[in-house]
PyMOL Python script that loads the backbone (N, CA, C, O; Angstrom):
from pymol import cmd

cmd.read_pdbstr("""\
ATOM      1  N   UNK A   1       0.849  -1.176   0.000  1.00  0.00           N
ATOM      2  CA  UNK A   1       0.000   0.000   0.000  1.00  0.00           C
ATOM      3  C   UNK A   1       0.895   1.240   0.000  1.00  0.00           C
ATOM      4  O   UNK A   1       1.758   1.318   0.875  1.00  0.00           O
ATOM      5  N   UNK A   2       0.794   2.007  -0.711  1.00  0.00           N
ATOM      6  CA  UNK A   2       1.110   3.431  -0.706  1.00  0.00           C
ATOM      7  C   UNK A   2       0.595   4.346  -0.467  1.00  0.00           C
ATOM      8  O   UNK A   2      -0.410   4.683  -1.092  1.00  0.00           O
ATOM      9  N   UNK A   3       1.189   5.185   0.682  1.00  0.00           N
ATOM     10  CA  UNK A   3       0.497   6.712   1.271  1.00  0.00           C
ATOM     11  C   UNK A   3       1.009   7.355   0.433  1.00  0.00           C
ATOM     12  O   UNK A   3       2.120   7.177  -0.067  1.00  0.00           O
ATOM     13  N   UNK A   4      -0.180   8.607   0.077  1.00  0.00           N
ATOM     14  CA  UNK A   4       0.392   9.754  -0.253  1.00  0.00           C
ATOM     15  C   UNK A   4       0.122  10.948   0.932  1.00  0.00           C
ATOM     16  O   UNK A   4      -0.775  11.227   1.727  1.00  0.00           O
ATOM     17  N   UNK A   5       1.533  11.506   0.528  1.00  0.00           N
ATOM     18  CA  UNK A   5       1.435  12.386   2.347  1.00  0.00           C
ATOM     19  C   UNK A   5      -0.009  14.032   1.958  1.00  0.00           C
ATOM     20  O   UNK A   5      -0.455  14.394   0.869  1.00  0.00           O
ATOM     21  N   UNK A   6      -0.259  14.506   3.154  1.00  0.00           N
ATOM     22  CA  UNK A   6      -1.310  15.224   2.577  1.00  0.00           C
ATOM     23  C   UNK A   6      -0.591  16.914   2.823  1.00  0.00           C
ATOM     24  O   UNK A   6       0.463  17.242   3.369  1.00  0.00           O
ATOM     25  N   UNK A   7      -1.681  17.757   2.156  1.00  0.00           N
ATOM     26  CA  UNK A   7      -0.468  19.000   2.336  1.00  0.00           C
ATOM     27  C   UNK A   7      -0.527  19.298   3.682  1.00  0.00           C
ATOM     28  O   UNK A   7      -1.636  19.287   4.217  1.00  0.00           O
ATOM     29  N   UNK A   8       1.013  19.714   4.699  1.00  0.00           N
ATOM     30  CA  UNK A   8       1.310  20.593   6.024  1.00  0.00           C
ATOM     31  C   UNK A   8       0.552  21.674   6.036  1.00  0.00           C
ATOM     32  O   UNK A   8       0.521  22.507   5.130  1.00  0.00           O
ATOM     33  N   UNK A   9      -0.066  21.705   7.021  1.00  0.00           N
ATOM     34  CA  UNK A   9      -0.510  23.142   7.549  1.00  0.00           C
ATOM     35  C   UNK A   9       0.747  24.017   8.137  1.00  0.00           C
ATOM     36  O   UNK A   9       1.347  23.484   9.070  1.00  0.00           O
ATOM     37  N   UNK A  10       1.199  25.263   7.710  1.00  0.00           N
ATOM     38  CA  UNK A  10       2.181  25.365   8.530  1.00  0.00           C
ATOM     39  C   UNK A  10       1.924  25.773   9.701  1.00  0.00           C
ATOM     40  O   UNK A  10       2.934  25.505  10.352  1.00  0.00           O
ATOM     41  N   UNK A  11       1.044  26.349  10.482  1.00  0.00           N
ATOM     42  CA  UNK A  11       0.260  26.527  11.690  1.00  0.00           C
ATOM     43  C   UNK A  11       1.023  25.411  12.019  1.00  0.00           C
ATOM     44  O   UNK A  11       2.173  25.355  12.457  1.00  0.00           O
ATOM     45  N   UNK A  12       0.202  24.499  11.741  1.00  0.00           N
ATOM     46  CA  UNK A  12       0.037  22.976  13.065  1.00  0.00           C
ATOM     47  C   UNK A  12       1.443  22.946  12.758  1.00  0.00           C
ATOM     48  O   UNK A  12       1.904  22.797  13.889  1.00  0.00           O
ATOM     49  N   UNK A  13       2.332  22.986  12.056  1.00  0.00           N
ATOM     50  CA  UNK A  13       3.932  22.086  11.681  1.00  0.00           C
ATOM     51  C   UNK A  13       4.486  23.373  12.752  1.00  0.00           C
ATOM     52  O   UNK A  13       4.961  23.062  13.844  1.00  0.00           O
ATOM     53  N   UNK A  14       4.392  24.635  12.388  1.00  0.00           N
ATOM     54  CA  UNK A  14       4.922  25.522  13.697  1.00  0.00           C
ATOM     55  C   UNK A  14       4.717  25.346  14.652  1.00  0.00           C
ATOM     56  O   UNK A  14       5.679  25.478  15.409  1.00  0.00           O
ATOM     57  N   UNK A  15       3.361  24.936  15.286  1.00  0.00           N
ATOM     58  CA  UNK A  15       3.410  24.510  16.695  1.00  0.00           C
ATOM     59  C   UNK A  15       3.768  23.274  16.959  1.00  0.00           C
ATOM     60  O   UNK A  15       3.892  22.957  18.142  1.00  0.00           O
ATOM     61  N   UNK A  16       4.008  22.316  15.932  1.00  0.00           N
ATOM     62  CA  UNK A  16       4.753  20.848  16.601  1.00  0.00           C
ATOM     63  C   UNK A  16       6.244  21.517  17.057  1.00  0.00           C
ATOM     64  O   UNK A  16       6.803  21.467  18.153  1.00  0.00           O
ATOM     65  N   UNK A  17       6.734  22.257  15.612  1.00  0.00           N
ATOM     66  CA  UNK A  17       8.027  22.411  16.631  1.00  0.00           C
ATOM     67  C   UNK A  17       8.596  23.107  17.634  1.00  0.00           C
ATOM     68  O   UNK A  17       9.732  22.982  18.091  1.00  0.00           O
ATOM     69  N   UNK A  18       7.578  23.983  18.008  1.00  0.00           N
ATOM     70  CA  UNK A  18       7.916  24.468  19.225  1.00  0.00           C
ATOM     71  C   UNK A  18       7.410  23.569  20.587  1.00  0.00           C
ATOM     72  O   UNK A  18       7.708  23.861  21.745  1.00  0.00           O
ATOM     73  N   UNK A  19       6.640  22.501  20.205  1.00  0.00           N
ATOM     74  CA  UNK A  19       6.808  21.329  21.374  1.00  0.00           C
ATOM     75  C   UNK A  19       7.900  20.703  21.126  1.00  0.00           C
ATOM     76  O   UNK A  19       8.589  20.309  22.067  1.00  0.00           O
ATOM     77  N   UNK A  20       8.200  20.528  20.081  1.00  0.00           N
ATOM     78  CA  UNK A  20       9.456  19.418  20.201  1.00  0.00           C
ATOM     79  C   UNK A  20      10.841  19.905  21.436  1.00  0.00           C
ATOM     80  O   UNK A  20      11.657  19.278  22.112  1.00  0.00           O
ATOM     81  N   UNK A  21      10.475  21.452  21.208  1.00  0.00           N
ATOM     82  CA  UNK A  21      11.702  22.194  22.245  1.00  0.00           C
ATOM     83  C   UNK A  21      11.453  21.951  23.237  1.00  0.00           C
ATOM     84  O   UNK A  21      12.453  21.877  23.951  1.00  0.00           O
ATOM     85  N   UNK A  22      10.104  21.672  23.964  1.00  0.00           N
ATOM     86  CA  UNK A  22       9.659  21.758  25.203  1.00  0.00           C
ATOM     87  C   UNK A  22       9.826  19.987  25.736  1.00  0.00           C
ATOM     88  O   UNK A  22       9.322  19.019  25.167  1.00  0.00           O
ATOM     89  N   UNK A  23      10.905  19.974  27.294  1.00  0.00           N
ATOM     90  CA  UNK A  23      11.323  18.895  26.958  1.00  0.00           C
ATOM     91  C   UNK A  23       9.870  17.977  27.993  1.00  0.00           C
ATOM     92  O   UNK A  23       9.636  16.769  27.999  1.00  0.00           O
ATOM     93  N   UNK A  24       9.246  18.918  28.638  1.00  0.00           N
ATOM     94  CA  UNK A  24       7.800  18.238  29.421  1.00  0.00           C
ATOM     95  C   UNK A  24       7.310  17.220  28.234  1.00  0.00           C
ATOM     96  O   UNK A  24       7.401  15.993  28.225  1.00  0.00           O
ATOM     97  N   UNK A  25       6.772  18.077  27.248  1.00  0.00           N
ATOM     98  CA  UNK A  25       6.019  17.408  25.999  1.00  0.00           C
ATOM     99  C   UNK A  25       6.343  16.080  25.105  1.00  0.00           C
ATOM    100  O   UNK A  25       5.644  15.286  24.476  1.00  0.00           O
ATOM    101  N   UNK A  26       7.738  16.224  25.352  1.00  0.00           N
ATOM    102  CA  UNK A  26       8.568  15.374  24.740  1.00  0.00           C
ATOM    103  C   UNK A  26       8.891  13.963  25.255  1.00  0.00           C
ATOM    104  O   UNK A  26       9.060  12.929  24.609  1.00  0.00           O
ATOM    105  N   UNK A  27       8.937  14.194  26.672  1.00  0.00           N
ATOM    106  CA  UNK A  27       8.769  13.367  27.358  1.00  0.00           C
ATOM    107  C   UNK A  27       7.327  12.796  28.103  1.00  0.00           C
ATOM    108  O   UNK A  27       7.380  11.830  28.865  1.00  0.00           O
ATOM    109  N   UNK A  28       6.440  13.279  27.894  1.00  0.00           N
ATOM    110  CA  UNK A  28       4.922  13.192  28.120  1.00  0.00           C
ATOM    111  C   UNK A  28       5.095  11.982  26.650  1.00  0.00           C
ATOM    112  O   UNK A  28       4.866  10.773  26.613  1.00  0.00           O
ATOM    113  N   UNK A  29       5.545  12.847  25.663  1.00  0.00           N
ATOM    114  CA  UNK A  29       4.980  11.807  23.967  1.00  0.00           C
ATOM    115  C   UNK A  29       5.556  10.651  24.032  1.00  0.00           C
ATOM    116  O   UNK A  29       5.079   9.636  23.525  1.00  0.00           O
ATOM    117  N   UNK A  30       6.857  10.712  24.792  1.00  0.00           N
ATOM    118  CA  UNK A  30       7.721   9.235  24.762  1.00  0.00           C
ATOM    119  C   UNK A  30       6.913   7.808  25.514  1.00  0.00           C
ATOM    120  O   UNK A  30       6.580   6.677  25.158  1.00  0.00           O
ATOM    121  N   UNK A  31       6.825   8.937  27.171  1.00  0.00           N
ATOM    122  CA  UNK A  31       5.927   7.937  27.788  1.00  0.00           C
ATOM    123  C   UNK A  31       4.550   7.417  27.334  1.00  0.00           C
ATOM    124  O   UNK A  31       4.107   6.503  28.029  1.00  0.00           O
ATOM    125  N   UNK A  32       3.865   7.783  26.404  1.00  0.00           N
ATOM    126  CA  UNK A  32       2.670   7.761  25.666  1.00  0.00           C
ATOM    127  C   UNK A  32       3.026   6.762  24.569  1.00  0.00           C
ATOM    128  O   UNK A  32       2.319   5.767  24.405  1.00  0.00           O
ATOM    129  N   UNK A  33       3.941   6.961  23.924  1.00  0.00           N
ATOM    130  CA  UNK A  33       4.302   5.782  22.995  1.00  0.00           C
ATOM    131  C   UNK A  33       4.362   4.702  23.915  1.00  0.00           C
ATOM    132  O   UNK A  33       3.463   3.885  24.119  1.00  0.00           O
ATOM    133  N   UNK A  34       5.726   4.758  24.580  1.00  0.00           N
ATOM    134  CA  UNK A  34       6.288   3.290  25.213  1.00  0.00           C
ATOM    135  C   UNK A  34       4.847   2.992  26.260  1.00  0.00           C
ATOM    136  O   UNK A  34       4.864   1.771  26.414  1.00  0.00           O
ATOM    137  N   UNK A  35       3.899   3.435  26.862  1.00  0.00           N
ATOM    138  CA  UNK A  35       2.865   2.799  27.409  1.00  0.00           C
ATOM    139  C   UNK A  35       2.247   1.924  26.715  1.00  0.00           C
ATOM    140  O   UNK A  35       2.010   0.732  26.906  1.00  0.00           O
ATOM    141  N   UNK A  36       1.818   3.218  25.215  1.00  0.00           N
ATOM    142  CA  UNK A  36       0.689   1.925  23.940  1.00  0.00           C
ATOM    143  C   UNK A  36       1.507   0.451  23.387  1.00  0.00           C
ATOM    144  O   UNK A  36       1.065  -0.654  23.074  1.00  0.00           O
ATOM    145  N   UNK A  37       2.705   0.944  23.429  1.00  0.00           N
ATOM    146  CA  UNK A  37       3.680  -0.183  22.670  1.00  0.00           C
ATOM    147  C   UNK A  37       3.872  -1.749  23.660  1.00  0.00           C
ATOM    148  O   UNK A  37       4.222  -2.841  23.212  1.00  0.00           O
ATOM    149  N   UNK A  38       3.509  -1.399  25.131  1.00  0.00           N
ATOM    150  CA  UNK A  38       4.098  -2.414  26.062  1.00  0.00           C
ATOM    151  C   UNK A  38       2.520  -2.750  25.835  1.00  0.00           C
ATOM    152  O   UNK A  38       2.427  -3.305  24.740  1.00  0.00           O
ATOM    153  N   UNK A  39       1.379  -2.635  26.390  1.00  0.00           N
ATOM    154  CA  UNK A  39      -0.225  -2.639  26.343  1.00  0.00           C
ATOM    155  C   UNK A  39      -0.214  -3.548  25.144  1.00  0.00           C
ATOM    156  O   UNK A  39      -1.272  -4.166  25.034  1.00  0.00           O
ATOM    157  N   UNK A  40       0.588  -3.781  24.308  1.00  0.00           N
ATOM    158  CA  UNK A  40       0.238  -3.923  22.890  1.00  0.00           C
ATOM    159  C   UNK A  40       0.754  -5.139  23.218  1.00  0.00           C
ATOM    160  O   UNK A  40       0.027  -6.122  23.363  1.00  0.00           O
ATOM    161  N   UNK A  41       1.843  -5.169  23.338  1.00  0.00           N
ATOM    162  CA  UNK A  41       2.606  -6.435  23.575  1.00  0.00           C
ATOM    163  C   UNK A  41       2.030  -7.377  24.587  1.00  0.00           C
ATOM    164  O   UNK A  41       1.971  -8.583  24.351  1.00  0.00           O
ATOM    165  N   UNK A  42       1.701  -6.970  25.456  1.00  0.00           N
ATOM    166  CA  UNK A  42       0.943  -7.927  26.305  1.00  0.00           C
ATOM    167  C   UNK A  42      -0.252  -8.330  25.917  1.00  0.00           C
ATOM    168  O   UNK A  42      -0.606  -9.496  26.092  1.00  0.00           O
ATOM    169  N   UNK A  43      -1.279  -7.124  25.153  1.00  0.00           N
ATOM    170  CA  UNK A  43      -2.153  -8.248  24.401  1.00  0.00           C
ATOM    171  C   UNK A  43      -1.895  -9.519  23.737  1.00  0.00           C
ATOM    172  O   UNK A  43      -2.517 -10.572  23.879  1.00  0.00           O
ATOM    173  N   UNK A  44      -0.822  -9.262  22.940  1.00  0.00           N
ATOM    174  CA  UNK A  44      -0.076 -10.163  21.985  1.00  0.00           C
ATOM    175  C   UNK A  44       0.291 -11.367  22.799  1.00  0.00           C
ATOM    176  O   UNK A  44       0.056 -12.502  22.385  1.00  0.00           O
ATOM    177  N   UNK A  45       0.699 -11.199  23.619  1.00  0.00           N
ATOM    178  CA  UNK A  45       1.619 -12.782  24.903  1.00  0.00           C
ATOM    179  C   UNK A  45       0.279 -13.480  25.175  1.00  0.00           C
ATOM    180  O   UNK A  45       0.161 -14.685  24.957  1.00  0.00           O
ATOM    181  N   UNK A  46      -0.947 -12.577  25.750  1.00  0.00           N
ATOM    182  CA  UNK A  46      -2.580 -13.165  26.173  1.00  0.00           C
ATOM    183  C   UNK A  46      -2.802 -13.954  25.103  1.00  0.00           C
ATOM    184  O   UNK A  46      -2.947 -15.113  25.490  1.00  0.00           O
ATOM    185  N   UNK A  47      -2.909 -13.837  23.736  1.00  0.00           N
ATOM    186  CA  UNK A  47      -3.355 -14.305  22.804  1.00  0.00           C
ATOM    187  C   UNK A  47      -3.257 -16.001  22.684  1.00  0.00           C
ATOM    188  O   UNK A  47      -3.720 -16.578  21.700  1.00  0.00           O
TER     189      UNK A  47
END
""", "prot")
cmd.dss("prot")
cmd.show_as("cartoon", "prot")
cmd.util.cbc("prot")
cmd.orient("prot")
C-alpha cells in the first residue's frame, strides 16, 4: 500500500516544533508511545 502524504498546515507544523523544544512534551509523547507499545505487547503474549 502506498500513502500519499497530505499538504502541512504550517500553523500545526509551527506549533509541533515548538513542542518538540519543550522537553515536558517530549517526554509526556515518549511515555505515551512506550505505554501503547508495552499494552500492545501484552495483548499479543494473552493471545
Amino acid at each position: 500500500m502506498v500513502r500519499i502524504a497530505k499538504n502541512t498546515d504550517p500553523k500545526k507544523l509551527a506549533e509541533l516544533k515548538k513542542k518538540i523544544d519543550d522537553k515536558k512534551y517530549l517526554n509526556r509523547a515518549i511515555l505515551t508511545i512506550a505505554n501503547t507499545l508495552t499494552k500492545e505487547i501484552y495483548q499479543l503474549n494473552e493471545e
